[in-house]
C-alpha positions in Angstrom: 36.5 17.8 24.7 36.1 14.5 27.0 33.3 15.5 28.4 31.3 15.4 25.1 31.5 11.7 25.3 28.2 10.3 27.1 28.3 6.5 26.5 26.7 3.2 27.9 28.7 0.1 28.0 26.4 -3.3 28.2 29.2 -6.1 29.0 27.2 -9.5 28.8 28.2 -12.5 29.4 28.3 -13.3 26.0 27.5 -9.7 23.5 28.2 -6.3 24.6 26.7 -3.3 23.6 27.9 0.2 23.3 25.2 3.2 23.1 26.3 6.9 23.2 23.8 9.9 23.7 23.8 12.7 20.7 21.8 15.9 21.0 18.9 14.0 18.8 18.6 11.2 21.3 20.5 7.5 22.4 22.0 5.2 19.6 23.7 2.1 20.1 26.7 2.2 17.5 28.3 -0.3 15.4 31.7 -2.2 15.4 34.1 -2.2 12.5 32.1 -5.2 11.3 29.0 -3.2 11.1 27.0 -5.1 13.8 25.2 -4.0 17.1 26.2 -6.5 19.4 30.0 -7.0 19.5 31.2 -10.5 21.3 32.6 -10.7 24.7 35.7 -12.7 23.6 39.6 -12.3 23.7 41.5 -14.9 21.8 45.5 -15.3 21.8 47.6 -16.9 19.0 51.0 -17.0 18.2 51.2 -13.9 16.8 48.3 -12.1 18.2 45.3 -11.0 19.9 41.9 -10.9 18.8 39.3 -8.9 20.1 35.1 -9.3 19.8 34.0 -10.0 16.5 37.5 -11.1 15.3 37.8 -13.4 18.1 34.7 -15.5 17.1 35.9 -17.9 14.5 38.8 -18.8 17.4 36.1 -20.1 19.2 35.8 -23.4 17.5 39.1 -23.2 15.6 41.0 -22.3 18.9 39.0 -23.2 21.9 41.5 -23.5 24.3 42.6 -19.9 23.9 39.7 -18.2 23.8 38.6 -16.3 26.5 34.7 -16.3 27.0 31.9 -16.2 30.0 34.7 -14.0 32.0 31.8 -11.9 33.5 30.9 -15.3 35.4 34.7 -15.3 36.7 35.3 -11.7 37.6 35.7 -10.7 41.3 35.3 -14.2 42.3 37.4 -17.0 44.8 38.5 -20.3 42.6 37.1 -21.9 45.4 33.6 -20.1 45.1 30.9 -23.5 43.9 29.8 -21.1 40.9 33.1 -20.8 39.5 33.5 -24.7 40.0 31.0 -25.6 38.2 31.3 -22.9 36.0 34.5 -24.0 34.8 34.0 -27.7 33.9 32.4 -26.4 30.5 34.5 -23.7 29.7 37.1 -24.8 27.1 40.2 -23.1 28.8 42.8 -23.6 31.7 41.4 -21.6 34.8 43.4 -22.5 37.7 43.7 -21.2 41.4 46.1 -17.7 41.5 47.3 -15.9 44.3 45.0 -14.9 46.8 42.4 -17.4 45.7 41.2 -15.5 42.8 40.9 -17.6 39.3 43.7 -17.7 36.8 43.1 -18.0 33.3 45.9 -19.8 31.4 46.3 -19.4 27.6 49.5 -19.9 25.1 50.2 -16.5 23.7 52.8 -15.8 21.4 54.5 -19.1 21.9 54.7 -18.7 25.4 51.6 -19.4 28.2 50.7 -17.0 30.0 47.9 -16.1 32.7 45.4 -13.6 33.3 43.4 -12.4 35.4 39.7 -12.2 34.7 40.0 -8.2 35.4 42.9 -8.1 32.8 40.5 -9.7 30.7 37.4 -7.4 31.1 39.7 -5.0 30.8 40.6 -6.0 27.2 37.3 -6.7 26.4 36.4 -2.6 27.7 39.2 -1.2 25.6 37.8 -3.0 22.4 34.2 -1.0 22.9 36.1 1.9 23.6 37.5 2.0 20.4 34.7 1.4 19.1 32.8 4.5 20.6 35.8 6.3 19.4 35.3 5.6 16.3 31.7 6.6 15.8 32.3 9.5 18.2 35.7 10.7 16.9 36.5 12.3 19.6 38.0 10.7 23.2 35.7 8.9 25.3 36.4 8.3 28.9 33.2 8.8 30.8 30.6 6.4 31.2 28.1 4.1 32.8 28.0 0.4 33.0 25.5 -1.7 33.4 25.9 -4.6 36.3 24.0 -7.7 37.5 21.8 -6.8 40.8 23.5 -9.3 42.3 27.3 -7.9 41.8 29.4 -8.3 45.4 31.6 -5.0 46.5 34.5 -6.8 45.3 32.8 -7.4 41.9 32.0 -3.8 41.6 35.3 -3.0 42.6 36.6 -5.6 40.0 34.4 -3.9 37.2 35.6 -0.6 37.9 39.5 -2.0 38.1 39.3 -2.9 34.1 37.4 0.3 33.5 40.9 2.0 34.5 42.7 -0.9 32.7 41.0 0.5 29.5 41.0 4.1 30.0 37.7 4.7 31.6 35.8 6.1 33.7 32.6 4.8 34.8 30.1 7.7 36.4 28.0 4.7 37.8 27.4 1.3 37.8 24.5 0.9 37.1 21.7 -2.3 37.7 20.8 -3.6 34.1 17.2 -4.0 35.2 16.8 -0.5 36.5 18.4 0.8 33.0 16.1 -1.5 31.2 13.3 0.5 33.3 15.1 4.0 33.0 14.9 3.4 29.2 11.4 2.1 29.0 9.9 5.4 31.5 11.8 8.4 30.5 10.4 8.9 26.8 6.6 7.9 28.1 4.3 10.7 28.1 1.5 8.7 29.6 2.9 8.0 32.7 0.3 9.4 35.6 1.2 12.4 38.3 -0.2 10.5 41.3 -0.8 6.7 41.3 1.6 5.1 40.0 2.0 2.4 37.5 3.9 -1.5 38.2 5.7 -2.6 35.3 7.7 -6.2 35.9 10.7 -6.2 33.9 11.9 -9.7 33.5 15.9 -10.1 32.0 16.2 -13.6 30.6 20.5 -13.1 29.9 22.7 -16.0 28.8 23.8 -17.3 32.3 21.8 -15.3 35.0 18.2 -14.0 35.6 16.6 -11.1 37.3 13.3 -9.7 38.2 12.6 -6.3 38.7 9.2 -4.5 39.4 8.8 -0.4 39.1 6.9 1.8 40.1 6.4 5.3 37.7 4.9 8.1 37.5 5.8 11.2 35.6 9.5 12.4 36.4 9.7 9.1 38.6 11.2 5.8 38.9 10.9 3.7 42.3 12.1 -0.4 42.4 9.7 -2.0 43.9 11.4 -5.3 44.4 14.4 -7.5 42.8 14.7 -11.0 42.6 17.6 -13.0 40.5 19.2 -16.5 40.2 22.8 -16.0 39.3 22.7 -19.5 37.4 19.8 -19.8 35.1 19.8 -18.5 32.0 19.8 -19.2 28.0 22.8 -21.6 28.6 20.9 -23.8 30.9 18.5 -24.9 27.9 21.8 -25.3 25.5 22.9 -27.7 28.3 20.4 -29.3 29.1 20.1 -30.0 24.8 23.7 -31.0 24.6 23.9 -33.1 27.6 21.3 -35.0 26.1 22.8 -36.0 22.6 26.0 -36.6 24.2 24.7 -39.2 25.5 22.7 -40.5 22.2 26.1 -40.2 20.1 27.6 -42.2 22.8 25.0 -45.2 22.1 24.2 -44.3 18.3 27.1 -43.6 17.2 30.4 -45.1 20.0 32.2 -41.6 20.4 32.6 -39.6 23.5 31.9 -36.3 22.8 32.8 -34.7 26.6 36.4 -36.0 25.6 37.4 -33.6 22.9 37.1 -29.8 23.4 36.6 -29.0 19.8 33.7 -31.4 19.5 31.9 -30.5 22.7 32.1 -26.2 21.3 30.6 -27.6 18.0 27.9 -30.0 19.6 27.3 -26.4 22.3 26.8 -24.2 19.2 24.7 -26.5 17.6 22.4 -27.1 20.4 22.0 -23.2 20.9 20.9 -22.6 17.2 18.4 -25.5 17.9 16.9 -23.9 20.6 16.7 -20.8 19.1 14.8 -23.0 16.1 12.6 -25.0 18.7 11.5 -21.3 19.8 9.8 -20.3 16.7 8.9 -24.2 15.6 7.6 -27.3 16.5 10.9 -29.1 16.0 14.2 -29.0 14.7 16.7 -31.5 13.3 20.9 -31.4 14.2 23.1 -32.4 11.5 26.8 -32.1 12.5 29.9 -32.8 9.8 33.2 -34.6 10.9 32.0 -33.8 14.8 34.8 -36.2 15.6 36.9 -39.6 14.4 35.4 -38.2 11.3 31.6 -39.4 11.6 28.8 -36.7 11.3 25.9 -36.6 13.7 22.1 -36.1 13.2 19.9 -36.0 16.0 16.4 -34.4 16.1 13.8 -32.7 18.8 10.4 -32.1 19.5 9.6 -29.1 21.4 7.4 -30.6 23.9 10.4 -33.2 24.1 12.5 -30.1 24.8 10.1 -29.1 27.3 10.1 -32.3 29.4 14.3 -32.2 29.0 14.1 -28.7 30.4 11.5 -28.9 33.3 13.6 -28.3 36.2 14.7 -25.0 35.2 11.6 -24.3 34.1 10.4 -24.6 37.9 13.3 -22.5 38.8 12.0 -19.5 36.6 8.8 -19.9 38.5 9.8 -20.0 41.5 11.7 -16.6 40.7 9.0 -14.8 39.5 7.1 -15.9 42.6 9.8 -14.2 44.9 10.0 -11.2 43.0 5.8 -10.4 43.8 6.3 -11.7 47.6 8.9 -9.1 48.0 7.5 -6.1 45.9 4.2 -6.6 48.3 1.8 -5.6 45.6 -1.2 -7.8 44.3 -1.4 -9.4 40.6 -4.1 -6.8 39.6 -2.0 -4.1 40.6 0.6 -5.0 37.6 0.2 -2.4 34.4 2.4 -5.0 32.2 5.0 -7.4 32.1 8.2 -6.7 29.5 10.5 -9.1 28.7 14.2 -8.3 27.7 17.7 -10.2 27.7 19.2 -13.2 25.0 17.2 -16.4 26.6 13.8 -14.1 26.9 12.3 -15.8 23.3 12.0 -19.6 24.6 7.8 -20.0 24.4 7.9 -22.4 27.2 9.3 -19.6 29.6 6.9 -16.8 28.8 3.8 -19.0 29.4 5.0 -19.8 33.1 5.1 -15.5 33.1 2.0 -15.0 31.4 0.8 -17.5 34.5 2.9 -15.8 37.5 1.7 -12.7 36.5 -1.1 -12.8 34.5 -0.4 -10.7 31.5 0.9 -11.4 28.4 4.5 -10.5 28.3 5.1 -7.4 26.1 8.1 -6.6 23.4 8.0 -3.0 23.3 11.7 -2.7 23.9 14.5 -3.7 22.4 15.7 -6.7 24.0 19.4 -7.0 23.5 19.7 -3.1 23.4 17.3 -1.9 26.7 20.5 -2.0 28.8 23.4 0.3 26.5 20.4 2.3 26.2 19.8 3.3 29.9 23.0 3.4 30.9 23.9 5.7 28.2 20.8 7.7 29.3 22.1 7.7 32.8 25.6 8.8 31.7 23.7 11.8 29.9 22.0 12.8 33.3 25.3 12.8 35.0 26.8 14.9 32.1 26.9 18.6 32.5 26.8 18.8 28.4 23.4 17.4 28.0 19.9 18.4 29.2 17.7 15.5 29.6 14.1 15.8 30.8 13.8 15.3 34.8 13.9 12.2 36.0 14.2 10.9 39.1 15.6 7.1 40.2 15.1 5.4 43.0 17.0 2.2 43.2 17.6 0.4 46.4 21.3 0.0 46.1 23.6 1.9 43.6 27.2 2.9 43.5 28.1 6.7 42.3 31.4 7.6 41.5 31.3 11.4 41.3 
């Protein structure tokens, strides 16, 4: 009866995704509030726990105990610079726990208490398990989850600990960018029988980018090359926003933002929807209520101000996409297309430095938030002995199988 269950689990660093295979084909399922992407989040109160969705209003109302990013903290030393830096914006206690690893400290049910970050994961797993459950109603155990490129052994290991902390059983972990290009190539009938075609997947996440370029031809999936920064993503443009009118409320209007936790989440989530405005126009206004000693903010942005705030990373996503062609050793007119997935993929000023590495306009014909659950949950179903996908063979140039 478990074995019917075929499910992909996307854990981001901020959304997760859960996709399961039916006999018609791969479809990501809702959570109890009816949406696709369920949060990564665990928040403690006095009385209880909240998972996902039902953890997101703690996230301003109850900062300190809300549990986010742990994907950046999992499998990690305290001491590691990442996590250092990491931890100066996050809103809770992470301290340094036996062995080196990172504590996190919350007050849970009048008492504080600490976690590890695979305890965590682990809680954050369960909650999408449920959740397959539910739109399955049957039992799921197996599965396949999608990882960073860049994930150590011991982060691997880490992943697969809260797996078993939640009842699971992952087939494979799986690289998100070769799921991304599992679920772009297996329903193309196109794809040639000899030369092959190079598709460059960029994944734009929240905290972390990678590069991929494939090659395919029918029944046939080879990575060419990876390239990834674990520290650039979506948040880098949010930070580089707030960092910038904390210091204009400091002169405009005499208040220290960086000093109160609620009021530096508020000013974060502000900054994110701006971005996500300054993306589809020319400029965007702030306007904050109460923010703190009860003044409300307004600020305002310009998006080739934006782009001038933002130019560092900016040369950092060049300079990945560079790597990426050094190492896959193929020229620029050799590329079939350029698709562009993950949460920070829609900031214009981004896909014209691809457009320029690569010299093709970067292409939408995925889902961007969904390509991963998808080919993982494709991957589970070629692992499955209850399903009969077409032939397709992977090449990756590291994996981890568990059966």
């Amino acid at each position: 009866f478990a074995a019917m269950s075929v499910v992909g689990l996307d854990v981001g660093n901020e959304n997760c995704i859960v996709a399961v295979a039916r006999q018609r084909g791969i479809d990501v399922v809702l959570n109890d509030e009816s949406k696709r992407e369920t949060p990564a989040l665990v928040s403690f109160s006095e009385k209880q726990r909240f998972l996902g969705t039902a953890a997101s209003a703690s996230l301003t109302m109850n900062p300190k105990n809300t549990v986010s990013q742990v994907k950046r903290l999992i499998g990690r030393l305290f001491r590691d610079p990442e996590v250092q830096r990491d931890i100066q914006d996050l809103p809770f206690l992470v301290s340094e726990g036996p062995e080196g690893s990172p504590l996190i400290r919350v007050s849970y049910l009048g008492e504080s208490r600490a976690f590890t970050p695979t305890q965590i994961l682990g809680m954050i797993l369960s909650n999408l398990k449920s959740i397959a459950e539910k739109n399955l109603q049957t039992n799921v155990c197996d599965c396949v989850i999608g990882i960073p490129v860049f994930f150590s052994d011991i982060q691997r290991r880490a992943i697969i600990d809260a797996a078993s902390i939640a009842g699971l059983r992952p087939l494979r972990l799986m690289h998100e960018t070769t799921s991304t290009a599992l679920a772009y190539g297996i329903y193309r009938t196109d794809l040639p029988e000899n030369d092959p075609i190079n598709v460059v997947f960029v994944d734009v996440g929240h905290a972390s980018m990678q590069v991929c370029i494939c090659a395919f031809k029918r029944g046939h999936l080879k990575v060419l090359a990876h390239a990834f920064n674990q520290s650039l993503g979506g948040r880098d443009f949010d930070d580089v926003l707030f960092h910038h009118f904390c210091a204009n409320f400091k002169v405009d209007y005499k208040i220290d933002v960086l000093s109160n936790a609620r009021a530096c989440q508020r000013l974060r989530l502000a900054c994110e929807k701006m971005k996500k405005v300054l993306s589809a126009n020319a400029e965007a206004p702030l306007n904050i209520e109460c923010l703190m000693d009860e003044k409300d903010v307004r600020g305002y942005m310009k998006r080739e101000d934006f782009e001038i705030l933002a130019q560092p990373i900016l040369e950092r996503v060049r300079d990945l996409c560079e790597r990426a062609l050094v190492e896959a050793d193929i020229s620029i007119d050799k590329l079939y297309a350029l698709e562009v997935v993950g949460s920070g993929s829609r900031v214009p000023a981004i896909l014209k430095i691809l457009s320029s590495v690569f010299q093709k306009e970067p292409r939408r014909t995925m889902n961007a938030s969904e390509c991963i659950a998808r080919g993982c949950a494709l991957q589970c179903a070629m692992l499955s002995p209850t399903f009969r996908v077409r032939e397709f063979e992977v090449y990756m140039l590291y994996c981890i199988n568990f059966l």
